[in-house]
N, C-alpha and C positions, 0 to 999 in steps of 0.2 A: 504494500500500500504506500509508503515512502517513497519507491521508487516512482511509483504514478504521481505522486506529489509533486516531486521534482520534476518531472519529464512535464505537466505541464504548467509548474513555473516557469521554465526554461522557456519552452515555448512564447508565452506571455511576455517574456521579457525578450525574446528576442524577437518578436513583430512590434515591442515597441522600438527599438533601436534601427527596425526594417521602415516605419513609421516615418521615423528623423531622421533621412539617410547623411546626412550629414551637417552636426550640430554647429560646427565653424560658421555654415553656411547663414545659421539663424543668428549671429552676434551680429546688428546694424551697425555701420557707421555713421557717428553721429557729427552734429556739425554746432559751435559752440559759438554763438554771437555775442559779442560784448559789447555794450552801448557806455559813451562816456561821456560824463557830463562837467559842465564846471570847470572845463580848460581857461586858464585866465590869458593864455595867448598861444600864436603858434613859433615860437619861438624853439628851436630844439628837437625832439624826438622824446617817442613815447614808448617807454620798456612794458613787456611782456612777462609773466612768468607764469606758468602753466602747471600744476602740484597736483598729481595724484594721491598724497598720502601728506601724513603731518611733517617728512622726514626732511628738512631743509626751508622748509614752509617760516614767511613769506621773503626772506635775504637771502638765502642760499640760492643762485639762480642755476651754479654748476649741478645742484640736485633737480632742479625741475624737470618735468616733463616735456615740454617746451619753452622757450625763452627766447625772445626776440626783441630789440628794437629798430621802430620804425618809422622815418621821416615826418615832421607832423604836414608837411603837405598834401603825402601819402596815405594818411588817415581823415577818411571822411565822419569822425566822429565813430565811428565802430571798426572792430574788426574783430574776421570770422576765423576761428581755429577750425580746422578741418579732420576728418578722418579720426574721429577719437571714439574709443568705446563709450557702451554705456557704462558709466558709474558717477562717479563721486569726486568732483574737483574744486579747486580755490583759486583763484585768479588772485595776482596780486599787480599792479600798475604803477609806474611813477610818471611825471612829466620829468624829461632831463633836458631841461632847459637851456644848459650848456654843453649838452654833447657829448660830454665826458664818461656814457655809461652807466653813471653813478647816482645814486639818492646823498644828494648829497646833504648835508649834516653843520649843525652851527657846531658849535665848543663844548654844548648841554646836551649833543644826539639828537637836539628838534630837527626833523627833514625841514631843508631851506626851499626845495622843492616841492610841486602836488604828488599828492600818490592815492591811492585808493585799492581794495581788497571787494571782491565779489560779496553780496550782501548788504554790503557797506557798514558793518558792526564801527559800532563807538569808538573811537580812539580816545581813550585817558590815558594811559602810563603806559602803552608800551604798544607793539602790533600786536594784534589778533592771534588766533588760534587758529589752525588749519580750521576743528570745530563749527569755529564763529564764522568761516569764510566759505565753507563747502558748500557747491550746491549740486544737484542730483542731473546729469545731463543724461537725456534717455531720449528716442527716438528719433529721426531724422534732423530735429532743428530745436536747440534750445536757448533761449536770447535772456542776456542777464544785465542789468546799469550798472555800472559804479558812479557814483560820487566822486571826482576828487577833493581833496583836501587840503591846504595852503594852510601851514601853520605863517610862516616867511616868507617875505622873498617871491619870487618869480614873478 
């Protein structure tokens, strides 16, 4: 009797695997629109940084997933990440004003720059949390604001 047990779970399980012929084929690539607001000019270029996980999340940009800057001539107020699974991301953004790559920082670590985090979570005492910035991107097109933010400067 066992054996008929097995013989047609086996079965069962594998008309469902016959079902899904190939599971790769069901993971969509998804398309991740950032909309930004609050540019106080266009002065510079606008960094990227793209965090799948909490791990270097939001400075670390040699950990990101993606990371780019990009001429603000060249940024019509948004720009679209491409070809990313479904799951769970944090965008973090600065304006760099002067080109140099950098958020850059008075004497006290205030960014003299804008910068902004997906969500757009409060900034008191420090950046955010990946937590605070994650947001769920899933099927074909998912479009998220940031804020940026001017403590100084630019």
């Amino acid at each position: 009797m066992k054996k008929f047990h097995l013989g047609i779970l086996s079965l069962i399980v594998l008309g469902n695997v016959l079902s899904f012929p190939n599971s790769s084929n069901a993971i969509s690539s998804s398309n991740l629109t950032v909309n930004i607001a609050g540019l106080k000019n266009q002065k510079g270029q606008m960094c990227f940084s793209l965090f799948d996980s909490s791990r270097g999340f939001p400075g670390d940009r040699k950990r990101a997933l993606k990371a780019t800057c990009v001429k603000l001539k060249d940024v019509s107020g948004s720009l679209t990440l491409n070809s990313l699974r479904s799951g769970s991301y944090a965008v973090a953004i600065f304006h760099d004003a002067n080109g140099d790559g950098n958020l850059n920082r008075n004497g006290l670590g205030i960014p003299t720059e804008g910068f902004g985090f997906s969500r757009n979570p409060r900034i008191v005492t420090g950046p955010p949390k990946f937590g605070d910035s994650a947001v769920i991107v899933v099927g074909s097109n998912t479009s998220i604001d940031i804020e940026l933010n001017y403590f100084w400067g630019s």
